[in-house]
C-alpha positions as CSV (number, residue, x, y, z in Angstrom):
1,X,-40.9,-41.5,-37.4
2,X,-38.9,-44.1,-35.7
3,X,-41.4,-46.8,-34.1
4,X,-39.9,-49.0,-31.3
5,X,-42.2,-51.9,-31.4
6,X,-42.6,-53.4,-27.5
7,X,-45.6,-54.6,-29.1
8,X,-47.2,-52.2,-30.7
9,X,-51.1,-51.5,-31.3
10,X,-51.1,-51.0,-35.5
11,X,-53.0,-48.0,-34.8
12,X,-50.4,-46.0,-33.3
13,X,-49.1,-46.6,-37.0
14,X,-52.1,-45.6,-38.6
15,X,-52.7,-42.5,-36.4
16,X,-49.2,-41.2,-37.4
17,X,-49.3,-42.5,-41.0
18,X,-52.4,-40.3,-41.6
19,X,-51.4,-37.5,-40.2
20,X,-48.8,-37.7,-43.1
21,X,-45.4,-39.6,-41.5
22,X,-43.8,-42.5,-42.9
23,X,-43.1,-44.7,-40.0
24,X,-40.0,-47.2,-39.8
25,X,-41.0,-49.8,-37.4
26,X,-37.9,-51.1,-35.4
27,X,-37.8,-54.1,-32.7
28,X,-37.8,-53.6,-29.2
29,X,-33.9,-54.0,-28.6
30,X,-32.7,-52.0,-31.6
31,X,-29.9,-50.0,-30.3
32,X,-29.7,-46.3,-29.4
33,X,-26.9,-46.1,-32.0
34,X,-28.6,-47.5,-35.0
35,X,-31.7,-44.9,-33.8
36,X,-29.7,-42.0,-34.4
37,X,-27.9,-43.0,-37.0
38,X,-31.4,-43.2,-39.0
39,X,-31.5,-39.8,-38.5
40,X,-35.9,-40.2,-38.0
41,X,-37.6,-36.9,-36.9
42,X,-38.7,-38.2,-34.0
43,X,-39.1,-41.6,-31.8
44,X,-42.5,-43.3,-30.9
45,X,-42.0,-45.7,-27.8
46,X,-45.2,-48.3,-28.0
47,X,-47.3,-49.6,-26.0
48,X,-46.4,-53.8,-25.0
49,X,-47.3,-56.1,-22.0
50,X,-45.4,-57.0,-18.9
51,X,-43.7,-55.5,-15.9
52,X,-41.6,-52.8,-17.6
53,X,-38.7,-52.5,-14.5
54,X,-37.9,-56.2,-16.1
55,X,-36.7,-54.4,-19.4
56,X,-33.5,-53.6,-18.3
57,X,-31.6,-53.2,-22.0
58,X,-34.3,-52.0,-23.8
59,X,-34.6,-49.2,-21.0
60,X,-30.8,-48.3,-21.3
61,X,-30.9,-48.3,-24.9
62,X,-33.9,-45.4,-24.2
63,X,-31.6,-43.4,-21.6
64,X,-28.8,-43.6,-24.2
65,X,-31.2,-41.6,-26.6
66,X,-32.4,-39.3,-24.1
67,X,-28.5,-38.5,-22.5
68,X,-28.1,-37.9,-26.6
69,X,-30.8,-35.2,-27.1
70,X,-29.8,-33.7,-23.9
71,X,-25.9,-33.6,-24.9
72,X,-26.9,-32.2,-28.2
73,X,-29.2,-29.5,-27.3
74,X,-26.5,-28.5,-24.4
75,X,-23.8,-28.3,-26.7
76,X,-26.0,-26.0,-28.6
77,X,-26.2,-27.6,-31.6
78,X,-28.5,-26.7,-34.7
79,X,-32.2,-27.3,-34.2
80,X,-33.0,-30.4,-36.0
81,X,-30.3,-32.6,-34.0
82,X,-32.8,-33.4,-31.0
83,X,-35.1,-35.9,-31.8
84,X,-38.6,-35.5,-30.1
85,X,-40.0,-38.9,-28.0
86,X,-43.5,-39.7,-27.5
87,X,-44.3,-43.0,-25.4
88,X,-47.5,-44.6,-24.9
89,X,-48.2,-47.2,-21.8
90,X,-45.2,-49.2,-21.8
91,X,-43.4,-46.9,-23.5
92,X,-44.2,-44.4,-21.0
93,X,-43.0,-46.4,-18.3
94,X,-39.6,-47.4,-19.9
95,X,-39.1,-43.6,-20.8
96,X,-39.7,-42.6,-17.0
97,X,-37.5,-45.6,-15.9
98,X,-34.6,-44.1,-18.4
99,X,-35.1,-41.0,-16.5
100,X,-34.8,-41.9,-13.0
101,X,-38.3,-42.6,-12.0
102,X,-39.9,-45.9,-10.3
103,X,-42.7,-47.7,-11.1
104,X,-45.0,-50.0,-9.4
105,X,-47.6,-52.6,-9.5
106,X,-51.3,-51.5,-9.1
107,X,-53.4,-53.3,-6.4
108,X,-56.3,-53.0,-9.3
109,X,-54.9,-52.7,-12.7
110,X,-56.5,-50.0,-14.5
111,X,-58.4,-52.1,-17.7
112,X,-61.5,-50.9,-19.7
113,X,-62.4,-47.7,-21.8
114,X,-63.8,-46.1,-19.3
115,X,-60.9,-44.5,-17.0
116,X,-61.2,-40.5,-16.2
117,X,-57.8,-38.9,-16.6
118,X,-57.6,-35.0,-15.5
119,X,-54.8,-32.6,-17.8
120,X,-53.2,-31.0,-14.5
121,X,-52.5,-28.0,-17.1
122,X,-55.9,-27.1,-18.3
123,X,-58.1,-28.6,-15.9
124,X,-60.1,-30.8,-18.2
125,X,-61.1,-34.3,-17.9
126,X,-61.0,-36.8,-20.8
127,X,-62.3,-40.4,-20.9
128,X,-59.4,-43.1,-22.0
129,X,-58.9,-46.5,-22.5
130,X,-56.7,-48.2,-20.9
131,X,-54.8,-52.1,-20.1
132,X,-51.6,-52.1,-17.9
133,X,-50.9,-53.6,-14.2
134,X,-48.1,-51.2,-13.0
135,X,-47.7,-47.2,-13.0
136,X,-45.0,-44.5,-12.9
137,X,-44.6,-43.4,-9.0
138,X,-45.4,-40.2,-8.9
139,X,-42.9,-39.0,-6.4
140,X,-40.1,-40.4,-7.8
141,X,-39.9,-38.4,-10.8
142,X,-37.0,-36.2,-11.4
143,X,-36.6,-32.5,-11.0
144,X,-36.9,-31.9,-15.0
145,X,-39.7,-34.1,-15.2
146,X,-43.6,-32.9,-14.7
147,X,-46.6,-34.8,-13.9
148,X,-49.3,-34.1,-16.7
149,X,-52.1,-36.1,-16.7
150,X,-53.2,-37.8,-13.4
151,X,-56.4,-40.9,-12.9
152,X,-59.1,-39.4,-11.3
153,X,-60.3,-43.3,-10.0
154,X,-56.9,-43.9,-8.1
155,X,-54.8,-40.8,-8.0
156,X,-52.0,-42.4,-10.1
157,X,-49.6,-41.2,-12.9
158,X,-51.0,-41.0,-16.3
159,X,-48.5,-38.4,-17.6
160,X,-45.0,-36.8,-17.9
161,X,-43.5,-34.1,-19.8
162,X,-39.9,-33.4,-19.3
163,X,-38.0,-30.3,-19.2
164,X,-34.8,-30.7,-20.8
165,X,-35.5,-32.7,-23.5
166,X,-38.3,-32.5,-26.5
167,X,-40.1,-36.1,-24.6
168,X,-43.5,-36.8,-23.0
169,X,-45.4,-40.1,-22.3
170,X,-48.9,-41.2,-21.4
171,X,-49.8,-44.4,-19.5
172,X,-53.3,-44.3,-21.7
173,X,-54.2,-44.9,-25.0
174,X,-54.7,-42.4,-27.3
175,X,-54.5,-44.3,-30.4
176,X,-57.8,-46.6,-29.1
177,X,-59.3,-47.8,-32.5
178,X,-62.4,-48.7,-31.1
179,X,-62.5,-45.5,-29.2
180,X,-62.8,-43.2,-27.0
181,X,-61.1,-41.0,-29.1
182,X,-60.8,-37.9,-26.5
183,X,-57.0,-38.0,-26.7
184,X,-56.2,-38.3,-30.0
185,X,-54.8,-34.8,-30.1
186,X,-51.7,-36.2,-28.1
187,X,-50.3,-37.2,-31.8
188,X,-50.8,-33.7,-33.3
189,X,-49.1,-32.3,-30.3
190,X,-46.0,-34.9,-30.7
191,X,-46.2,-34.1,-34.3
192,X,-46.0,-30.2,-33.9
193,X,-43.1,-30.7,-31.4
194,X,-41.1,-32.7,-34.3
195,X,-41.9,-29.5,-36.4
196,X,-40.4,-27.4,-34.4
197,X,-37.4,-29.1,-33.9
198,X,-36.7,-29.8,-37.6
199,X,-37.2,-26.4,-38.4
């Protein structure tokens, strides 16, 4: 697994590293081209600090690799080629910025692990931490992207999946060493969807 480092926790390492990857950490503006040609079986996009619409060449370098997997899996190439992306709070931003969406800054950042997020699939609530100032707008996500995890204190974005590509991001943290741990199946889903592409 490919780790793009925006300033990454060390256990998002540690969760993938013991579910059995061996992780290649990589700074923040490594290029799209160098990605690929590492050939990783799939991308992480970390968590970091700031205003993420200020990352302008880092957030090109992540639309490069996303206009990639969706040129490769239109052009029907073997499975394997795509390269599955999982982002996590800044990297969830940056992704949904590469795709088209806006972001904004909160009124109240969200801060604490104590913030109820609801899975708009299933229904269920789960209890995450969480430390940013600024949010995916909701609205302004594209047709081939879907809201997937929404805050249940302020209504805002805490998840996308998209369509057309093997991607999805959350704004929490399910990697949270001290806990709560209620999400940490988000890294056994990524993981399963960078099984089925390799196969």
């Amino acid at each position: 697994i490919c780790l793009l480092d925006f300033g990454a926790k060390a256990n998002i390492q540690r969760e993938l590293e013991k579910r059995g990857c061996k992780v290649t950490r990589v700074p923040y503006d490594c290029s799209a081209e160098k990605i690929i040609a590492m050939k990783p079986d799939g991308i992480m996009l970390s968590n970091g600090p700031g205003d993420p619409a200020e990352n302008t060449g880092v957030i090109e370098e992540i639309r490069k690799l996303c206009e990639w997997n969706r040129e490769t899996l239109r052009q029907g190439q073997e499975k394997g080629c795509a390269i599955p992306i999982f982002g996590i709070c800044l990297g969830h931003q940056m992704l949904s910025l590469a795709r088209g969406a806006k972001t904004c800054r909160l009124k109240y950042g969200h801060r604490g692990g104590n913030h109820p997020v609801k899975d708009l699939k299933s229904g269920r609530v789960y209890i995450t931490s969480q430390n940013h100032g600024y949010a995916v707008e909701s609205a302004s996500l594209p047709d081939f992207a879907r809201e997937t995890f929404v805050n249940l204190n302020d209504g805002t974005c805490e998840g996308v999946e998209y369509t057309d590509i093997p991607a999805f991001s959350v704004q929490f943290h399910p990697e949270a060493c001290g806990g709560p741990h209620d999400t940490n199946f988000l890294f056994d889903r990524f993981l399963e969807m960078v099984k089925n592409a390799t196969e």
